[in-house]
SEFIZA-3560 file (N, C-alpha, C; in Angstrom, 3 decimals):
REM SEFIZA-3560
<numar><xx>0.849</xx><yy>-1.172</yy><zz>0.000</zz><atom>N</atom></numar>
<numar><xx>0.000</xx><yy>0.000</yy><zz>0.000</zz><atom>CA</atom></numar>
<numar><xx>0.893</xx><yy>1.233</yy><zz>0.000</zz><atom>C</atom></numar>
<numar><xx>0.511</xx><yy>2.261</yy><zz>-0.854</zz><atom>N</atom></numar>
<numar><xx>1.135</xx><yy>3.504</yy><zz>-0.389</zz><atom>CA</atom></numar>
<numar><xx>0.257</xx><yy>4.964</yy><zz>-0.192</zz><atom>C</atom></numar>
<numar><xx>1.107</xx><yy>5.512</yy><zz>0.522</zz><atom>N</atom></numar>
<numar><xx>0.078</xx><yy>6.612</yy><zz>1.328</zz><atom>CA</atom></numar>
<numar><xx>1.004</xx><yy>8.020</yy><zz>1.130</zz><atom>C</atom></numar>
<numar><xx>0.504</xx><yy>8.985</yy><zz>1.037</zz><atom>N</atom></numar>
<numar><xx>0.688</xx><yy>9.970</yy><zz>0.572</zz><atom>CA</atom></numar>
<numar><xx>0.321</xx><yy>11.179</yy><zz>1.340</zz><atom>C</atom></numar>
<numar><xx>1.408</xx><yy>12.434</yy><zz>1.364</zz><atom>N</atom></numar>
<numar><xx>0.789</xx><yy>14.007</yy><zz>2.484</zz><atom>CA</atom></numar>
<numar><xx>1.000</xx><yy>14.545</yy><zz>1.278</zz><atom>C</atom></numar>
<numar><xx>-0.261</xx><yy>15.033</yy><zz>1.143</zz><atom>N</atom></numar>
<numar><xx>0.456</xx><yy>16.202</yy><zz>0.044</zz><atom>CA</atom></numar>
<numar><xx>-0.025</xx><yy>17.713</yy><zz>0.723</zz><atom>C</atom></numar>
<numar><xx>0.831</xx><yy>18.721</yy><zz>0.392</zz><atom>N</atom></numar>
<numar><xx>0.984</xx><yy>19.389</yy><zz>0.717</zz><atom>CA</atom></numar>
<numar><xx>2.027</xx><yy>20.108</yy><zz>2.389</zz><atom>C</atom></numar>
<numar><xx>3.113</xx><yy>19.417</yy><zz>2.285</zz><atom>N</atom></numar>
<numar><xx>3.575</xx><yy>19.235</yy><zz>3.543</zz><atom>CA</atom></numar>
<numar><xx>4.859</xx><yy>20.455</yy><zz>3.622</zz><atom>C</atom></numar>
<numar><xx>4.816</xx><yy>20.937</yy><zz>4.572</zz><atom>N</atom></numar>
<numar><xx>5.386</xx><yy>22.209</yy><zz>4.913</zz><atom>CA</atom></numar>
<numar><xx>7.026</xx><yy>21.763</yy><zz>4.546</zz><atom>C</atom></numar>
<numar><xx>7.533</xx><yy>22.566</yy><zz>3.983</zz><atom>N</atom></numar>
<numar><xx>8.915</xx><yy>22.416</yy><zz>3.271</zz><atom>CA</atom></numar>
<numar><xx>10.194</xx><yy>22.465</yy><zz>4.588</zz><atom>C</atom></numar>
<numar><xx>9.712</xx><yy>23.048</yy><zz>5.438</zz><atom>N</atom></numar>
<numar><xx>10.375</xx><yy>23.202</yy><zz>6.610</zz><atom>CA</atom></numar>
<numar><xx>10.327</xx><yy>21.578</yy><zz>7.686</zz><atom>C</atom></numar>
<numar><xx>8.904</xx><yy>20.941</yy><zz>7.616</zz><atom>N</atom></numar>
<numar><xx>9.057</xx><yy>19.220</yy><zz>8.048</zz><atom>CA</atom></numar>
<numar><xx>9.537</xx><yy>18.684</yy><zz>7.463</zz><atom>C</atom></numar>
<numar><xx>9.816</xx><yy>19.144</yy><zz>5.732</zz><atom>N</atom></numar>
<numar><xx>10.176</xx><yy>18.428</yy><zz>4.861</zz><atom>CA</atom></numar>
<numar><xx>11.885</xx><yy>17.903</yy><zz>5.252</zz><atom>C</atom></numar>
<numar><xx>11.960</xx><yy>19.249</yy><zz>5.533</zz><atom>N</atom></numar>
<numar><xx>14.004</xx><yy>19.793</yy><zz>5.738</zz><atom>CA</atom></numar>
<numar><xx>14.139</xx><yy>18.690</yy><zz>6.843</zz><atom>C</atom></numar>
<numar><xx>13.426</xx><yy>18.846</yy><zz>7.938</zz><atom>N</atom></numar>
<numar><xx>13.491</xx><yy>18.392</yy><zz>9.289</zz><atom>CA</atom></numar>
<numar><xx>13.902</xx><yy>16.625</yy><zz>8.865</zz><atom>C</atom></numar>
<numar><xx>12.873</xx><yy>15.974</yy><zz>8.119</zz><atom>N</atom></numar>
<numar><xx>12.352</xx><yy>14.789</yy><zz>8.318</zz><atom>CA</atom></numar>
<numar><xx>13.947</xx><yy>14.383</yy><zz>7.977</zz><atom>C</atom></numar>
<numar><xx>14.163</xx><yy>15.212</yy><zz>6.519</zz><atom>N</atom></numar>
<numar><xx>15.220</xx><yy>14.426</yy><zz>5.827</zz><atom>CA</atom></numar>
<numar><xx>16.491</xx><yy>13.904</yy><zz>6.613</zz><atom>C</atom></numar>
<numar><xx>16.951</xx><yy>15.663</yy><zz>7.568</zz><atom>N</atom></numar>
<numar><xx>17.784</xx><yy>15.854</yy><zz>8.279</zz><atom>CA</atom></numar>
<numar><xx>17.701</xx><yy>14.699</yy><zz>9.619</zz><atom>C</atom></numar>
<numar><xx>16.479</xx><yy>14.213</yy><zz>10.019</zz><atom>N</atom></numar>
<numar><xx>16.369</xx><yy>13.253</yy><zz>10.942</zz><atom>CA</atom></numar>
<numar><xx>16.542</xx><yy>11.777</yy><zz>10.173</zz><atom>C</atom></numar>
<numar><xx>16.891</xx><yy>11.531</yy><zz>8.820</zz><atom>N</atom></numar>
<numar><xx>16.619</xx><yy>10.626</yy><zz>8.104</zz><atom>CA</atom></numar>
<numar><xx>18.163</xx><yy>10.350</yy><zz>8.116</zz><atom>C</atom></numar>
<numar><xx>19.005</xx><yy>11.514</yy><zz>7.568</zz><atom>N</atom></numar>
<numar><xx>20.670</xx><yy>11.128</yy><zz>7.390</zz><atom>CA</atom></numar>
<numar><xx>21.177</xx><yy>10.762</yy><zz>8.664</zz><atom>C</atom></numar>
<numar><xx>20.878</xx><yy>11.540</yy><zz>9.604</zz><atom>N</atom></numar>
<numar><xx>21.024</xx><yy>11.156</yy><zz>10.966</zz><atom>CA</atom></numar>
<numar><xx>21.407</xx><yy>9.774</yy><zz>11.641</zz><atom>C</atom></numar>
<numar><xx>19.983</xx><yy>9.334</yy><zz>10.992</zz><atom>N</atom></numar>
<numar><xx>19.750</xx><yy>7.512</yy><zz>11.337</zz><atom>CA</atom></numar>
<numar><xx>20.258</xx><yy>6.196</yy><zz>10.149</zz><atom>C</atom></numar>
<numar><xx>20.911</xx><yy>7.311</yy><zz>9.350</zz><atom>N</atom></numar>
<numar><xx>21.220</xx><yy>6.552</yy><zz>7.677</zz><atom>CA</atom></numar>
<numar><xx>20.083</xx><yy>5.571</yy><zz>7.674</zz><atom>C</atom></numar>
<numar><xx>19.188</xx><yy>6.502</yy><zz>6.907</zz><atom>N</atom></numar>
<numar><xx>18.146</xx><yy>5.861</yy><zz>6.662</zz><atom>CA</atom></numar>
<numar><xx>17.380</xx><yy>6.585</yy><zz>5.460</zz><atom>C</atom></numar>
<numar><xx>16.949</xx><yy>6.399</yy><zz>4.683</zz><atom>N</atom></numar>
<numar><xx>16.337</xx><yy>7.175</yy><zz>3.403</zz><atom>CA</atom></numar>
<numar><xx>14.948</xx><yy>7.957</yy><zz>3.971</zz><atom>C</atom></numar>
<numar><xx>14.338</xx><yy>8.875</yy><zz>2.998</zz><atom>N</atom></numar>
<numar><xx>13.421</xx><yy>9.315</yy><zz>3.644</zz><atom>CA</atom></numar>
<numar><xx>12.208</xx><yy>8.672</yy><zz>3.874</zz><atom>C</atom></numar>
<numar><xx>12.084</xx><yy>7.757</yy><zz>3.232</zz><atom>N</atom></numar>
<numar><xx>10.900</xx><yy>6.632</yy><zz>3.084</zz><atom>CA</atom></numar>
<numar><xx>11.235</xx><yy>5.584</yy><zz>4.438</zz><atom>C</atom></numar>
<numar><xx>12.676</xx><yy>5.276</yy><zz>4.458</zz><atom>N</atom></numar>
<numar><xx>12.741</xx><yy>4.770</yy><zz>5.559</zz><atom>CA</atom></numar>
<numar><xx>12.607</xx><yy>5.239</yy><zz>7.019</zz><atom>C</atom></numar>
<numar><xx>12.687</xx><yy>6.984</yy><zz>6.992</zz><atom>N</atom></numar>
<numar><xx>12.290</xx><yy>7.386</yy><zz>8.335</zz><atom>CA</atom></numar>
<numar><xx>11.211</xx><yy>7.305</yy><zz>8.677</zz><atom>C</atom></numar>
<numar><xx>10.428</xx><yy>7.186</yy><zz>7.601</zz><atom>N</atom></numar>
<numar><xx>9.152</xx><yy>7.935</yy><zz>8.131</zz><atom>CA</atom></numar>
<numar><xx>8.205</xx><yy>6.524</yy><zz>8.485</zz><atom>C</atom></numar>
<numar><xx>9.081</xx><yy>4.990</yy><zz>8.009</zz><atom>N</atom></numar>
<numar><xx>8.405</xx><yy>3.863</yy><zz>8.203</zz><atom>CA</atom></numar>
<numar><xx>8.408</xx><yy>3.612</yy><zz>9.588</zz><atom>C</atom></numar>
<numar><xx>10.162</xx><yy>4.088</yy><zz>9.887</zz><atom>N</atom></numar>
<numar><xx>10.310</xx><yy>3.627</yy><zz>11.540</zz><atom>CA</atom></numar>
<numar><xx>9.233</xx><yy>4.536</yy><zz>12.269</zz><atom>C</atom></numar>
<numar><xx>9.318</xx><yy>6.044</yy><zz>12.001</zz><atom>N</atom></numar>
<numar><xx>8.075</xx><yy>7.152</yy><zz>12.617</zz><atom>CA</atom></numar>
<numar><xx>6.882</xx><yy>5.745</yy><zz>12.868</zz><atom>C</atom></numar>
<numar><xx>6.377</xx><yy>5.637</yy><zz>11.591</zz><atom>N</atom></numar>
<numar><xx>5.086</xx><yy>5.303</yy><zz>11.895</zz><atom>CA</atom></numar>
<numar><xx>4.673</xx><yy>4.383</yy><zz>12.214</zz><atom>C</atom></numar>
<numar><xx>6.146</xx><yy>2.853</yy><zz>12.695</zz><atom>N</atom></numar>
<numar><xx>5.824</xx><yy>1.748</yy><zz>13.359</zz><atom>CA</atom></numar>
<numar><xx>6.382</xx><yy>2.170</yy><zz>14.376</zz><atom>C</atom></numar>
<numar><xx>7.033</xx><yy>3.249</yy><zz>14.908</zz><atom>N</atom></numar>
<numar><xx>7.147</xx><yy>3.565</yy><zz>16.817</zz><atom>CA</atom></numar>
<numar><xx>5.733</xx><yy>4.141</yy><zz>17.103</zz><atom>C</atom></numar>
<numar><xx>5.550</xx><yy>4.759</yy><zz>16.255</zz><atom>N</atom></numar>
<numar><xx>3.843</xx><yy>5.286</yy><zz>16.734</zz><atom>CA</atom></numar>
<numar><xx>3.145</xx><yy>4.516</yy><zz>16.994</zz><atom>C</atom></numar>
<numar><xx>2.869</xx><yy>3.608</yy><zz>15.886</zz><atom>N</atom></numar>
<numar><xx>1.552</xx><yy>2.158</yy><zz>15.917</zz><atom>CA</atom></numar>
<numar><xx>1.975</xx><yy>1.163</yy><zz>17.347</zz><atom>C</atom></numar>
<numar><xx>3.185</xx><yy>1.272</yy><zz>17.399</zz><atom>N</atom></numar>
<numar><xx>3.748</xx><yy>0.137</yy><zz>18.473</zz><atom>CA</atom></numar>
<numar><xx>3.883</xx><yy>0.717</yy><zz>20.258</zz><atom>C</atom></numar>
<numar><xx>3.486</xx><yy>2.156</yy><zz>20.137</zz><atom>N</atom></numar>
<numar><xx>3.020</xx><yy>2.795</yy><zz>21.119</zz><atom>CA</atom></numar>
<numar><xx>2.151</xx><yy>2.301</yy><zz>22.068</zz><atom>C</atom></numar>
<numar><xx>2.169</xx><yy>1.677</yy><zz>23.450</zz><atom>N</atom></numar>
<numar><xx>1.402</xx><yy>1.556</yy><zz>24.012</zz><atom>CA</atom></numar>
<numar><xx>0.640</xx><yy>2.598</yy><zz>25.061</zz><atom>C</atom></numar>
<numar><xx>-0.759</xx><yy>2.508</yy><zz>25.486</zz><atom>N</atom></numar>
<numar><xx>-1.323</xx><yy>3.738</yy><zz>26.494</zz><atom>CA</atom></numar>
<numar><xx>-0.476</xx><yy>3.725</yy><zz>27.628</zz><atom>C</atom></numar>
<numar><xx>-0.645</xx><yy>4.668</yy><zz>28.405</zz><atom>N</atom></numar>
<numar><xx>-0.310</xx><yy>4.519</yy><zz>29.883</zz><atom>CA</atom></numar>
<numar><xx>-1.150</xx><yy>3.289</yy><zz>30.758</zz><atom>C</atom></numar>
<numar><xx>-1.083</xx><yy>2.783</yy><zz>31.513</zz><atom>N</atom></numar>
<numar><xx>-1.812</xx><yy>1.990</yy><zz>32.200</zz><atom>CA</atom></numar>
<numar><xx>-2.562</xx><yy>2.915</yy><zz>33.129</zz><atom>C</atom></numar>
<numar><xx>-3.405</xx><yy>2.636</yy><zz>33.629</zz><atom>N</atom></numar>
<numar><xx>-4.697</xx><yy>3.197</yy><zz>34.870</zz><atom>CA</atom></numar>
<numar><xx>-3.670</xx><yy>2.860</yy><zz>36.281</zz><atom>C</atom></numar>
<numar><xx>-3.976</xx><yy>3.853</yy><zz>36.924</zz><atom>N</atom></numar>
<numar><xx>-2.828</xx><yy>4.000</yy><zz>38.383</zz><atom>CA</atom></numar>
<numar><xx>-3.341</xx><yy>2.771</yy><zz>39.322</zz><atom>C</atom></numar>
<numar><xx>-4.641</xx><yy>1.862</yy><zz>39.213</zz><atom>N</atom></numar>
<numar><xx>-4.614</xx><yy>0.617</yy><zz>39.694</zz><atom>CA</atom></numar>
<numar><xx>-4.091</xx><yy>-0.488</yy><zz>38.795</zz><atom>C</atom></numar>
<numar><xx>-4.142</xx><yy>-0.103</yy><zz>37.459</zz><atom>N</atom></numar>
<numar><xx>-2.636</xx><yy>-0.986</yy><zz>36.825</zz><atom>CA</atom></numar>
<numar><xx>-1.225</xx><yy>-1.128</yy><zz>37.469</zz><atom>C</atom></numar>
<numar><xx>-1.181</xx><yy>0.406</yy><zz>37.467</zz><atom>N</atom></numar>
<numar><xx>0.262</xx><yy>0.582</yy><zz>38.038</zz><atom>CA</atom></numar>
<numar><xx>0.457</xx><yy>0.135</yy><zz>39.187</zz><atom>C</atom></numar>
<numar><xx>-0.268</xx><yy>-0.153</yy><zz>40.175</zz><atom>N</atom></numar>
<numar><xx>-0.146</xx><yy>-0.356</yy><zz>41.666</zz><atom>CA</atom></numar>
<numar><xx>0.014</xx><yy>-1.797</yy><zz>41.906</zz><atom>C</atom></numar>
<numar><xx>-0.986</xx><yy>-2.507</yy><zz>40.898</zz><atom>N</atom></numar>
<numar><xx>-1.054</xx><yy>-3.600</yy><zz>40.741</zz><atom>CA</atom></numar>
<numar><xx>0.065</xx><yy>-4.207</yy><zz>40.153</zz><atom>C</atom></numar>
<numar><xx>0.880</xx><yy>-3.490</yy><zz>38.997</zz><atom>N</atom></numar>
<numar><xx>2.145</xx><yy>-4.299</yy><zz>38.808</zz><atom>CA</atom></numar>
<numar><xx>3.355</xx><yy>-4.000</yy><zz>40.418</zz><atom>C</atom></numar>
<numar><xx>3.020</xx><yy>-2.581</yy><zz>40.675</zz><atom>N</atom></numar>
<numar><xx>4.149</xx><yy>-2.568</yy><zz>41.553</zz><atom>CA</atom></numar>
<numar><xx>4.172</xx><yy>-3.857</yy><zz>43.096</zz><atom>C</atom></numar>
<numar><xx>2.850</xx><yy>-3.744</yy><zz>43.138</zz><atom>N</atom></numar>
<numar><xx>2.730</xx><yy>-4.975</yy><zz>44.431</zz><atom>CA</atom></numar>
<numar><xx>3.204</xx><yy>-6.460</yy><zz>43.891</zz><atom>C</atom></numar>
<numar><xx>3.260</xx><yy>-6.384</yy><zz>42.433</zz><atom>N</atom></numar>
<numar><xx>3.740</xx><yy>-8.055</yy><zz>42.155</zz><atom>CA</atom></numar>
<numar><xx>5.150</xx><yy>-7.849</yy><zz>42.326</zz><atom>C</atom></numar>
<numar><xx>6.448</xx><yy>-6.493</yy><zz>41.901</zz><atom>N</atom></numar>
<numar><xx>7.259</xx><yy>-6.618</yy><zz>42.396</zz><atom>CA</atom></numar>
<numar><xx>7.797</xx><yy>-6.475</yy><zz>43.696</zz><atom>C</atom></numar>
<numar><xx>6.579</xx><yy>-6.887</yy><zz>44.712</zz><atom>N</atom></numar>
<numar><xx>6.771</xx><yy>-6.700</yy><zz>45.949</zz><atom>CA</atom></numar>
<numar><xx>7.084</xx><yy>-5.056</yy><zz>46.567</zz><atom>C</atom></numar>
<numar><xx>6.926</xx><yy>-3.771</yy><zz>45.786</zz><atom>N</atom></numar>
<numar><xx>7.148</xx><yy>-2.812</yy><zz>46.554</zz><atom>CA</atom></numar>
<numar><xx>5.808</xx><yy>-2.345</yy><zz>47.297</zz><atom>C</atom></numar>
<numar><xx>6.014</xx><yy>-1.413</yy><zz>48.361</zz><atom>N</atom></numar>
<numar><xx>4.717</xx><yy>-0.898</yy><zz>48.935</zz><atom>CA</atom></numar>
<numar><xx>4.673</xx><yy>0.295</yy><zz>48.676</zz><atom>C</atom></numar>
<numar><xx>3.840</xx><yy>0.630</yy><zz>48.942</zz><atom>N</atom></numar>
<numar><xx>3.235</xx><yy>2.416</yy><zz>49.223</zz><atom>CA</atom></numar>
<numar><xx>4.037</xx><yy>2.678</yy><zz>50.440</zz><atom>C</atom></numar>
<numar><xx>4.339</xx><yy>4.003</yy><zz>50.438</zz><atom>N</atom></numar>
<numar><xx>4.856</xx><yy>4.909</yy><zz>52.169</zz><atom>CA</atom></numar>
<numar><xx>4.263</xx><yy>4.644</yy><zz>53.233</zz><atom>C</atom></numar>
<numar><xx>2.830</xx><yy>4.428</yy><zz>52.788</zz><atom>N</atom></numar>
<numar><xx>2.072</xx><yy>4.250</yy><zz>54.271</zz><atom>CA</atom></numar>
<numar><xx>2.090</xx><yy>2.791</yy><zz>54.647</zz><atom>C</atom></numar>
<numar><xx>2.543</xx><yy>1.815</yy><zz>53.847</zz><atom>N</atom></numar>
<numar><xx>2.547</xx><yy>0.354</yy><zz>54.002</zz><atom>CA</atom></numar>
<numar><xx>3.679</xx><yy>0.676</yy><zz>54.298</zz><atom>C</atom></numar>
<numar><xx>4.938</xx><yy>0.681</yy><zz>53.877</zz><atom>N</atom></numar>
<numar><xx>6.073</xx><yy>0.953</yy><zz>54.394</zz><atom>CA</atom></numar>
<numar><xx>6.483</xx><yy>1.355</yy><zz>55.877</zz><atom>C</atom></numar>
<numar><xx>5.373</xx><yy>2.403</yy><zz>56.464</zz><atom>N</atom></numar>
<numar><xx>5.866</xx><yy>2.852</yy><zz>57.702</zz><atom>CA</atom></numar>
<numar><xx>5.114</xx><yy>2.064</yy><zz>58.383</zz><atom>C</atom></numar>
<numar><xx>4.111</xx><yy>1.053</yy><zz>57.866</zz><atom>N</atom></numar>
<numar><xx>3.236</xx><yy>0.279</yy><zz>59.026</zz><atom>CA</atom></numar>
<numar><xx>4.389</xx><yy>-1.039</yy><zz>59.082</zz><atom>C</atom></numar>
<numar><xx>4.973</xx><yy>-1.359</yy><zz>58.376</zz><atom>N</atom></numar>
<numar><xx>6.355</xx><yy>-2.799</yy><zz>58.822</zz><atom>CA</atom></numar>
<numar><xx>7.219</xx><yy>-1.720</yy><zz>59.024</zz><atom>C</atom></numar>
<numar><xx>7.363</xx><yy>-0.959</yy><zz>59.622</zz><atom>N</atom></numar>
<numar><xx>8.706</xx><yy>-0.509</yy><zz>60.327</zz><atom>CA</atom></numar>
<numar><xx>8.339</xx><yy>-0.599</yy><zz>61.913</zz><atom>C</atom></numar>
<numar><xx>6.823</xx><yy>0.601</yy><zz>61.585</zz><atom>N</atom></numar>
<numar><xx>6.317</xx><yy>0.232</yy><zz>63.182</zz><atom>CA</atom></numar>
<numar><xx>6.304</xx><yy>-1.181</yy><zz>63.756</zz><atom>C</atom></numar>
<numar><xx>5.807</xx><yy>-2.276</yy><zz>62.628</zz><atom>N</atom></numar>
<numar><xx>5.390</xx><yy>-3.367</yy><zz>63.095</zz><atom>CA</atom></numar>
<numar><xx>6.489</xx><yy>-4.130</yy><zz>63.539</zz><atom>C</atom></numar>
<numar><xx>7.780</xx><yy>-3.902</yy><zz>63.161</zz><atom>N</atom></numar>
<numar><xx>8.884</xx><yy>-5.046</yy><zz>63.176</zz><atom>CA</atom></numar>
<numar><xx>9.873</xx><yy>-4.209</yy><zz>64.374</zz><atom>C</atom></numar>
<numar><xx>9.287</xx><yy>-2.323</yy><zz>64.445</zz><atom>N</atom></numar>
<numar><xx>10.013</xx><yy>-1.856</yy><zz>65.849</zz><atom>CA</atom></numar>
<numar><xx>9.118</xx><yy>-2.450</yy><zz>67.169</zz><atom>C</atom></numar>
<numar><xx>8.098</xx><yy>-2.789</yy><zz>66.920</zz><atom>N</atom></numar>
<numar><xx>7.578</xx><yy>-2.923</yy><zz>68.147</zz><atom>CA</atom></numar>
<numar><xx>7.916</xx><yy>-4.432</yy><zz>68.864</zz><atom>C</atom></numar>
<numar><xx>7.702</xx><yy>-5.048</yy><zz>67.629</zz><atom>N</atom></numar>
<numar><xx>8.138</xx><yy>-6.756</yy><zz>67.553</zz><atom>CA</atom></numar>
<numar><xx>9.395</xx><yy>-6.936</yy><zz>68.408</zz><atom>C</atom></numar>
<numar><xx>10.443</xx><yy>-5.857</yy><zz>68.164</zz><atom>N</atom></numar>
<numar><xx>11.574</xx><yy>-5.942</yy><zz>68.739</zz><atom>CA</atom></numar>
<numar><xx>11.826</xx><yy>-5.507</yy><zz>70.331</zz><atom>C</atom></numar>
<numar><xx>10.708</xx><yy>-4.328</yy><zz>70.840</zz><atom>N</atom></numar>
<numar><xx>10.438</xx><yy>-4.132</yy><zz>71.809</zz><atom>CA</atom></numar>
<numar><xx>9.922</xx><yy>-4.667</yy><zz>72.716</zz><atom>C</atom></numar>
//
């Protein structure tokens, strides 16, 4: 398939190319990697995503944190 901008500002034009020699890569080839880092973009996760991965690597929150400090100072007392 091919896809086409027409009308594209001569100044992105400069840019793209200049980001193209950069990566020795042609201009057709920059703009493939552009648009499979884009597509391959994932969302952010939801902050009970996030919490949820962080508890599988075993970290806690601050306030879990200061409740096993209390818990393991008192243990010792």
């Amino acid at each position: 398939m091919n896809l086409s901008i027409k009308n594209t500002p001569e100044d992105l034009v400069r840019k793209l190319r200049t980001r193209a020699e950069r990566h020795h890569r042609s201009l057709q080839g920059e703009l493939m990697a552009i648009i499979e880092a884009a597509v391959a973009y994932e969302p952010e996760q939801s902050a009970s995503g996030v919490l949820s991965e962080i508890r599988t690597m075993g970290i806690f929150t601050p306030s879990e944190a200061t409740a096993m400090v209390r818990h393991d100072r008192d243990a010792r007392a």
